[in-house]
MARBAKE-57189 format. One record per residue: residue number from 1; x negated, y, z of N, C-alpha, C in turn; residue in one letter. Coordinates in steps of 0.05 Angstrom, whole numbers, plus 5000, padded with zeros to 4 digits. Layout:
<sites>
[site NUM; [X; Y; Z]; [X; Y; Z]; [X; Y; Z]; 'A']
...
</sites>
This chain:
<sites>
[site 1; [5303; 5081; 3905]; [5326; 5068; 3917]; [5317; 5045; 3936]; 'X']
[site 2; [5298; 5036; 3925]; [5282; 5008; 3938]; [5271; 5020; 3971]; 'X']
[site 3; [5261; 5036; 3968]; [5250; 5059; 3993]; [5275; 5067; 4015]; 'X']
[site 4; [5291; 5066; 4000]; [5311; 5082; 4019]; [5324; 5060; 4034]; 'X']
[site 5; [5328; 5040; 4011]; [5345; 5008; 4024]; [5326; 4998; 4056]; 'X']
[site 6; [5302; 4998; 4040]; [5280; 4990; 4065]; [5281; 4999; 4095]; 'X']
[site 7; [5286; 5035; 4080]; [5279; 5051; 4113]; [5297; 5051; 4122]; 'X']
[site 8; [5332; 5044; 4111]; [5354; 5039; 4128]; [5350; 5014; 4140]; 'X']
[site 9; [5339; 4989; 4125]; [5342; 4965; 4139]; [5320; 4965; 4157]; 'X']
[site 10; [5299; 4978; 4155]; [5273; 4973; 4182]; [5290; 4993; 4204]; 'X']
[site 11; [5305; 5018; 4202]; [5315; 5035; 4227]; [5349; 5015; 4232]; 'X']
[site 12; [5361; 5003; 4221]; [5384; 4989; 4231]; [5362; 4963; 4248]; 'X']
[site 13; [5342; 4949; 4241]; [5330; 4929; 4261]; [5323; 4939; 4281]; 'X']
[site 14; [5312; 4963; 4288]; [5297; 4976; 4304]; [5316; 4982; 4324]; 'X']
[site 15; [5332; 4993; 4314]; [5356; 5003; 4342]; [5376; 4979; 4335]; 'X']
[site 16; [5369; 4955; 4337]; [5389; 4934; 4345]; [5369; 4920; 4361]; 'X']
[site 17; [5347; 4923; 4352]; [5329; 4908; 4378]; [5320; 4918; 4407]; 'X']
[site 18; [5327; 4942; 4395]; [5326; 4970; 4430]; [5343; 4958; 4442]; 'X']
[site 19; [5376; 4957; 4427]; [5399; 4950; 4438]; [5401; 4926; 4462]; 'X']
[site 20; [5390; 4913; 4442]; [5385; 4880; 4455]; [5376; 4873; 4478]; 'X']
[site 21; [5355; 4901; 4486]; [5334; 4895; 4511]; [5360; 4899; 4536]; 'X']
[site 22; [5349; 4877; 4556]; [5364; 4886; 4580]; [5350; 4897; 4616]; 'X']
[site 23; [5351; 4918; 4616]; [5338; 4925; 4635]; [5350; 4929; 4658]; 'X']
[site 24; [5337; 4921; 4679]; [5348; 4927; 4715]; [5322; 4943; 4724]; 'X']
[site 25; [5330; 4946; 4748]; [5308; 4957; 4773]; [5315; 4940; 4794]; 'X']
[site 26; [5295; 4952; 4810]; [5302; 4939; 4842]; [5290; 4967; 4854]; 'X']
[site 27; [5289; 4959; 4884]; [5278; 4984; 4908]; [5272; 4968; 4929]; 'X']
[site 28; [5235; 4963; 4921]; [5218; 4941; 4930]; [5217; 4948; 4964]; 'X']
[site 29; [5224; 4973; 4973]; [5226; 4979; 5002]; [5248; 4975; 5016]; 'X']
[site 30; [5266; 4964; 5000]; [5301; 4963; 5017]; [5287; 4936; 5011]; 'X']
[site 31; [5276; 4914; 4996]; [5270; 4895; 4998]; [5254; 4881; 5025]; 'X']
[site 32; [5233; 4891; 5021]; [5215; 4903; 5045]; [5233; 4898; 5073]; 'X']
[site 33; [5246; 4918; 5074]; [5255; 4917; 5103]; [5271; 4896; 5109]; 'X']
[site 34; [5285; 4880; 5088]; [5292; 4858; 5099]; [5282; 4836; 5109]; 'X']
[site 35; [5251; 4840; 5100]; [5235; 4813; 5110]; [5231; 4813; 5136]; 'X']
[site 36; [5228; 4791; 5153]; [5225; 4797; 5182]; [5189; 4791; 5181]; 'X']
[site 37; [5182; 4783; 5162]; [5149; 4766; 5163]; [5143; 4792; 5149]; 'X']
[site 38; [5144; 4821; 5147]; [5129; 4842; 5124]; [5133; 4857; 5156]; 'X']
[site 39; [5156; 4860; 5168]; [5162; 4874; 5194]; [5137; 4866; 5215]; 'X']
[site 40; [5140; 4842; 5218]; [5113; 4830; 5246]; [5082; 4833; 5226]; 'X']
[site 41; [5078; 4833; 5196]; [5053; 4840; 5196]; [5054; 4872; 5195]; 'X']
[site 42; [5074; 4891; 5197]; [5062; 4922; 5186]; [5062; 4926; 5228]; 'X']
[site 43; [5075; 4907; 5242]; [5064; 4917; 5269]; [5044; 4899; 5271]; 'X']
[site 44; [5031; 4876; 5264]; [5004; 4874; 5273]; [4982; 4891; 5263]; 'X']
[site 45; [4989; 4897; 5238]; [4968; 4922; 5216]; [4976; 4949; 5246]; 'X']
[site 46; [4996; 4954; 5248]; [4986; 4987; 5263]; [4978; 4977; 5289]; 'X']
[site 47; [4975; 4957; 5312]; [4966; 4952; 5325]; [4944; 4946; 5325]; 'X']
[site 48; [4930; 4933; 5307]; [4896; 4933; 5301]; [4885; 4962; 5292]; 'X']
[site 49; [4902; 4979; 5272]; [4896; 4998; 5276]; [4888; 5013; 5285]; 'X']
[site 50; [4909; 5017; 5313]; [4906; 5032; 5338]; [4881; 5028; 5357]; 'X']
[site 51; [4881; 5003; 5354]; [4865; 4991; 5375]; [4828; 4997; 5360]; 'X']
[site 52; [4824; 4994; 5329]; [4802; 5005; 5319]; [4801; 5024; 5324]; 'X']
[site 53; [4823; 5047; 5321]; [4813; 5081; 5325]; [4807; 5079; 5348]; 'X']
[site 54; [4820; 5072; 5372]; [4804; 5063; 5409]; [4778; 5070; 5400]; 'X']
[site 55; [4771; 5043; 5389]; [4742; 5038; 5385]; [4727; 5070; 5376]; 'X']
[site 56; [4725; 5076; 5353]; [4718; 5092; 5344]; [4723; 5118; 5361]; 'X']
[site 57; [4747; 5125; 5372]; [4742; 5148; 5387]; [4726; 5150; 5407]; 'X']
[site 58; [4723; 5128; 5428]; [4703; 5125; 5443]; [4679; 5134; 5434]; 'X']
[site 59; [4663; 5123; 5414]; [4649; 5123; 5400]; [4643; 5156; 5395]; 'X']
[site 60; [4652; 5170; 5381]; [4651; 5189; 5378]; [4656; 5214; 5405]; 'X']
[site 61; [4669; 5209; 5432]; [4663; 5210; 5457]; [4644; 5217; 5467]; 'X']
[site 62; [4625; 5185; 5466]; [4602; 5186; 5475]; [4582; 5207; 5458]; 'X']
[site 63; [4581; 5214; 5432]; [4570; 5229; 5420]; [4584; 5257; 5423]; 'X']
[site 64; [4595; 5256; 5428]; [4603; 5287; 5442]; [4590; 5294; 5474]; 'X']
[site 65; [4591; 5271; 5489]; [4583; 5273; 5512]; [4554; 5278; 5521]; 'X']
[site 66; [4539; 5259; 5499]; [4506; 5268; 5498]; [4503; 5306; 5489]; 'X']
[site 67; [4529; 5314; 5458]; [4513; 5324; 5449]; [4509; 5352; 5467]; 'X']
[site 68; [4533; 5353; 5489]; [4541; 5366; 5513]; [4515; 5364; 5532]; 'X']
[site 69; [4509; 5345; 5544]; [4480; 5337; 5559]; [4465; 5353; 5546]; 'X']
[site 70; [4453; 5345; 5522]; [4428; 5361; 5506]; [4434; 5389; 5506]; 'X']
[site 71; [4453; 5406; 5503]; [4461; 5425; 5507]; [4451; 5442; 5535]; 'X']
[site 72; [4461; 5429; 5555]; [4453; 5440; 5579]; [4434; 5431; 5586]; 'X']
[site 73; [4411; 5412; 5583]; [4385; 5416; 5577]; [4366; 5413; 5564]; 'X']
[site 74; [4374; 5438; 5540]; [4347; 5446; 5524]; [4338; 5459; 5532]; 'X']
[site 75; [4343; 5477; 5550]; [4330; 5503; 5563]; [4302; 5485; 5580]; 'X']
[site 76; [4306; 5468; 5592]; [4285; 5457; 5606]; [4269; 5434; 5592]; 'X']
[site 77; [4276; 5425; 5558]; [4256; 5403; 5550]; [4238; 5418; 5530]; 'X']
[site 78; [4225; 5399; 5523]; [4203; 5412; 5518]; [4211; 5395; 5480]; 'X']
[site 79; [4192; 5416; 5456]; [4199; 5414; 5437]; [4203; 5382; 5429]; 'X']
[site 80; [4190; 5362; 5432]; [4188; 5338; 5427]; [4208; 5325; 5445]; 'X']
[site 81; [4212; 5335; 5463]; [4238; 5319; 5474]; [4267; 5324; 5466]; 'X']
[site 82; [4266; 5351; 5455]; [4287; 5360; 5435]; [4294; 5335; 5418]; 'X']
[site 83; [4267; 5343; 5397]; [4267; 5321; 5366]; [4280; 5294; 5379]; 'X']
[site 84; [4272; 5285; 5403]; [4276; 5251; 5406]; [4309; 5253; 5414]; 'X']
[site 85; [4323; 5277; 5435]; [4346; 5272; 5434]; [4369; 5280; 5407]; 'X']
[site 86; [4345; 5298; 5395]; [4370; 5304; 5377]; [4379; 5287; 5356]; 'X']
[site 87; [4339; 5268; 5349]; [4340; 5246; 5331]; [4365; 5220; 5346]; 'X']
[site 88; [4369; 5213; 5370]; [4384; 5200; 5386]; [4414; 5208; 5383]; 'X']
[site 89; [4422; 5237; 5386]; [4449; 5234; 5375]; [4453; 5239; 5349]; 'X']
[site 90; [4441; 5245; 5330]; [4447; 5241; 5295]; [4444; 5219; 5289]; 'X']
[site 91; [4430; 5195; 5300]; [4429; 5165; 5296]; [4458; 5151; 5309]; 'X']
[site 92; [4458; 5165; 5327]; [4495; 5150; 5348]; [4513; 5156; 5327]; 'X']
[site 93; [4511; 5187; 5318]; [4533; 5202; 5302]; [4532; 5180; 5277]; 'X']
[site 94; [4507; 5175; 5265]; [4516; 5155; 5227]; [4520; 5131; 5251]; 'X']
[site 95; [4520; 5122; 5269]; [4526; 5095; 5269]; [4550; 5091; 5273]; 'X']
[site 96; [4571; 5112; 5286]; [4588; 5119; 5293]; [4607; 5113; 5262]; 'X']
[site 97; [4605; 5137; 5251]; [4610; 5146; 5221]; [4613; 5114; 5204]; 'X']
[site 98; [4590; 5115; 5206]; [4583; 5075; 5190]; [4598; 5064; 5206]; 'X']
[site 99; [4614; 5053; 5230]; [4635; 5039; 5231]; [4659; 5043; 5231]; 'X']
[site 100; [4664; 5072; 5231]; [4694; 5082; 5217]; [4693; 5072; 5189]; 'X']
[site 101; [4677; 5079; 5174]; [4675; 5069; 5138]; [4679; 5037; 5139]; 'X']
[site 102; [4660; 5028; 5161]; [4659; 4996; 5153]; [4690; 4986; 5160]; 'X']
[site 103; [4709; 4988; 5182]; [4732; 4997; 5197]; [4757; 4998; 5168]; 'X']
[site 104; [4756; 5040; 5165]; [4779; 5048; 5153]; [4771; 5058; 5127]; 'X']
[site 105; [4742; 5045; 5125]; [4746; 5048; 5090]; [4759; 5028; 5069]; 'X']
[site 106; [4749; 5048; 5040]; [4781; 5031; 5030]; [4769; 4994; 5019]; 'X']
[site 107; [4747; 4992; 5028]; [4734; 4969; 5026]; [4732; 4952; 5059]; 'X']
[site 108; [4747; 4966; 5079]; [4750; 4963; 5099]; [4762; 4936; 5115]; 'X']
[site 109; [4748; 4933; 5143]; [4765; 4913; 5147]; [4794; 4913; 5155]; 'X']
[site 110; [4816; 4939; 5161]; [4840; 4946; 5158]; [4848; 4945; 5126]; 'X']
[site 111; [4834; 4947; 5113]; [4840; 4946; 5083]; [4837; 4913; 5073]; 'X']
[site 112; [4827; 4893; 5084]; [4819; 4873; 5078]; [4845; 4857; 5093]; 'X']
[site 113; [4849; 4862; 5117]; [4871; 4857; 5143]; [4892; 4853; 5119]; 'X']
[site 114; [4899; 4884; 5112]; [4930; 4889; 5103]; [4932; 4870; 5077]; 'X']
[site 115; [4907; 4865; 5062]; [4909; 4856; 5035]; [4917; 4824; 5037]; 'X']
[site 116; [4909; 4808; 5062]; [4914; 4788; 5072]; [4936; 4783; 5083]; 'X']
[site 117; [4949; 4801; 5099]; [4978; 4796; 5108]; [5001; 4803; 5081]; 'X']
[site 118; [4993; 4823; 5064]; [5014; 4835; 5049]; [5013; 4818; 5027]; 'X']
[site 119; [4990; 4803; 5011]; [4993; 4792; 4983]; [5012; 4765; 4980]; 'X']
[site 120; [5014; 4753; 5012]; [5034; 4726; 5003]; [5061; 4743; 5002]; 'X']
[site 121; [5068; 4759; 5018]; [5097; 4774; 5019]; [5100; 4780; 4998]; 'X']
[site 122; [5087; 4790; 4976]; [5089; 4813; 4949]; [5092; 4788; 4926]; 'X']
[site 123; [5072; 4768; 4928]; [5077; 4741; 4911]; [5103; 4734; 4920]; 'X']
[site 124; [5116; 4729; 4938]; [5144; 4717; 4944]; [5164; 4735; 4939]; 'X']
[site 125; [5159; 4764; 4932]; [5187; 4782; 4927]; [5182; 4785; 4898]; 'X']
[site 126; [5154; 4786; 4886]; [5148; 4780; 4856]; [5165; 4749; 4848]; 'X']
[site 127; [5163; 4731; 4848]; [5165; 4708; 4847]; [5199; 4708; 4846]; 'X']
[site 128; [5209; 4725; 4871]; [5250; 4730; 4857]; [5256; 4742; 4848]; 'X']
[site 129; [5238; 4760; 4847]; [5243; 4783; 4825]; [5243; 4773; 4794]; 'X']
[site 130; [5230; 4756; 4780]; [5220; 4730; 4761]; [5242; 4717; 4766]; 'X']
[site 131; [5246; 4700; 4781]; [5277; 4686; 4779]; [5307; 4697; 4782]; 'X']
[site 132; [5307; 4728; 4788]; [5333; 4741; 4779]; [5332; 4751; 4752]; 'X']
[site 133; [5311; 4754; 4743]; [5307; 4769; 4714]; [5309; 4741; 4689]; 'X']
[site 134; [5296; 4720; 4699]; [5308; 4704; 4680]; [5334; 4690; 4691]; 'X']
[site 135; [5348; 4692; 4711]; [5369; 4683; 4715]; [5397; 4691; 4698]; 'X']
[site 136; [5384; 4721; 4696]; [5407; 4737; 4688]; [5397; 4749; 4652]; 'X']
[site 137; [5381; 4736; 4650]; [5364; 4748; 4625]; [5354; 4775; 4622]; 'X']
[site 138; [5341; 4783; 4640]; [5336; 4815; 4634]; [5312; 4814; 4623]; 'X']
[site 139; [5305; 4829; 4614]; [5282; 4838; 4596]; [5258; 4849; 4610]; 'X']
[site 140; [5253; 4865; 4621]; [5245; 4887; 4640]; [5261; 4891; 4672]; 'X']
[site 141; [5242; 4891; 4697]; [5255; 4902; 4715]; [5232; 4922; 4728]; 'X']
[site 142; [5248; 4949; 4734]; [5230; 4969; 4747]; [5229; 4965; 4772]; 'X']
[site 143; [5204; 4975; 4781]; [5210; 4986; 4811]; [5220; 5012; 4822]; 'X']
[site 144; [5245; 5015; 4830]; [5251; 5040; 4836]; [5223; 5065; 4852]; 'X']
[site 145; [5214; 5045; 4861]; [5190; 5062; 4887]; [5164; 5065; 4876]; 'X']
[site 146; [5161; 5049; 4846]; [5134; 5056; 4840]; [5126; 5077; 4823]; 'X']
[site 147; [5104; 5081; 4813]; [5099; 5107; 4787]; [5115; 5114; 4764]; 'X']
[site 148; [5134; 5083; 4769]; [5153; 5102; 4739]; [5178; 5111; 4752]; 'X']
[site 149; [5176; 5137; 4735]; [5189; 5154; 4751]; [5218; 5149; 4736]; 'X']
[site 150; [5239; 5156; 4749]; [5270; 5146; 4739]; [5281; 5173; 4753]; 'X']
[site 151; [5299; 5185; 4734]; [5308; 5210; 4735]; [5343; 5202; 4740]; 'X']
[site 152; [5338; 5174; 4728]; [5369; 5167; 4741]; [5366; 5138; 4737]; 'X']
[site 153; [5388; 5120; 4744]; [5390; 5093; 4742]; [5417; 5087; 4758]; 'X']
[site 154; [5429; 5075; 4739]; [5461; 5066; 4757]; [5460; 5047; 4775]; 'X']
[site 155; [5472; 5049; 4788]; [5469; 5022; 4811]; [5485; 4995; 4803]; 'X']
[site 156; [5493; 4997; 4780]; [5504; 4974; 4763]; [5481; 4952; 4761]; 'X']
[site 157; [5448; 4971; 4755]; [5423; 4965; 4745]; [5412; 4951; 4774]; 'X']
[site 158; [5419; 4954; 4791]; [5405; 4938; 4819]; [5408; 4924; 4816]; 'X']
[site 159; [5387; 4903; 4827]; [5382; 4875; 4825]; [5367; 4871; 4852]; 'X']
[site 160; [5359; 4900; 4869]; [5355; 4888; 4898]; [5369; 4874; 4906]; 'X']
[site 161; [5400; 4870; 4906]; [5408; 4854; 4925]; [5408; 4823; 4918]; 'X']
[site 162; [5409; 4820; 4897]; [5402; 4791; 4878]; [5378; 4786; 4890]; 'X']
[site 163; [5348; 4803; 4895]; [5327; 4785; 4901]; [5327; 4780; 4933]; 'X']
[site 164; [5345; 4794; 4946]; [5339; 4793; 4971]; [5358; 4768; 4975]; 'X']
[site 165; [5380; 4761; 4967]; [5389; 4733; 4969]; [5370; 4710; 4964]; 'X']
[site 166; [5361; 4721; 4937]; [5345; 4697; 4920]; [5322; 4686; 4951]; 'X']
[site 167; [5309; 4702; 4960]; [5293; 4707; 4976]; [5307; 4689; 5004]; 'X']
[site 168; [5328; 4688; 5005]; [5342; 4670; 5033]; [5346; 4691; 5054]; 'X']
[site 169; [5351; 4717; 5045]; [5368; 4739; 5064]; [5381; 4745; 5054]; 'X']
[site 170; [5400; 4769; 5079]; [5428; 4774; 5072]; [5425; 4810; 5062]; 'X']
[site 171; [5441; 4808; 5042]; [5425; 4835; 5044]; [5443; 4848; 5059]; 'X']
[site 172; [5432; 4874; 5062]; [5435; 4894; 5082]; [5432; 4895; 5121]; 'X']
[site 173; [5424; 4869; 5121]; [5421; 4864; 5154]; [5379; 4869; 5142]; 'X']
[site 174; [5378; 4888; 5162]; [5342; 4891; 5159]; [5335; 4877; 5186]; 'X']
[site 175; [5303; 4868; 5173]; [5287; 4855; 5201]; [5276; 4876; 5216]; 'X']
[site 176; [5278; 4859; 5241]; [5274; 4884; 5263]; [5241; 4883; 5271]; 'X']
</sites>
């Protein structure tokens, strides 16, 4: 009897403390677009972008352009002049290679760029996100846009537009 009193009173705590929890979401990209300072760094991020691939295509150009040269004359070099041009464009080609990696790898300096423009923005939408959740006491807030996946969620549960106020915008006017 003692057993049974227990396992009713530990399953009546258990689902009164589920009960209790209060959860929201947000949709960190409708957030996003309201910022006008996330807008001017994702066009300075694709404009450096652009302007690295420049670089690098050139780059890779010119190593097309030798490897074309060597082409039309091997017929007239002689074996050792081969080895020196071919050692000449497989050295252009990794140096080439080595500054795409150094560039657009994920240790990169586009990767280093974005991590610098994007972490004060993400601390400042973290940071209202933290003051609508204790404002309103929630427990938990998701991100609609991240790994956890939500098969549904009422829009009762939004709290985007709470952080985008909190934040000193209006919501629904996006930065241009």
């Amino acid at each position: 009897m003692k057993k049974i009193i227990l396992i009713l009173f530990v399953t009546f705590a258990a689902c009164t403390a589920a009960v209790a929890q209060r959860f929201a979401y947000v949709d960190s990209d409708y957030i996003l677009k309201h910022m006008p300072e996330y807008a001017s760094s994702q066009k300075q991020l694709a404009s450096l972008s652009e302007s690295w691939q420049k670089d690098v295509d050139v780059r890779f150009q010119e190593i097309d352009r030798l490897y074309k040269a060597y082409q039309a004359d091997q017929v007239l070099m002689t074996p050792d002049m081969r080895k020196r041009r071919e050692a000449e464009i497989v050295d252009k080609e990794k140096q080439a290679k080595d500054y795409q990696r150094q560039i657009f790898g994920p240790d990169g300096e586009l990767s280093k760029k974005s991590n610098a423009l994007i972490k004060p923005i993400q601390d400042r939408v973290s940071k209202a996100v933290q003051g609508v959740a204790e404002s309103e006491n929630l427990d938990m807030i998701f991100d609609k846009n991240s790994e956890v996946i939500m098969l549904y969620a009422s829009p009762r549960y939004n709290k985007s537009d709470a952080v985008v106020t909190r934040l000193g915008l209006k919501p629904g006017v996006f930065a241009k």
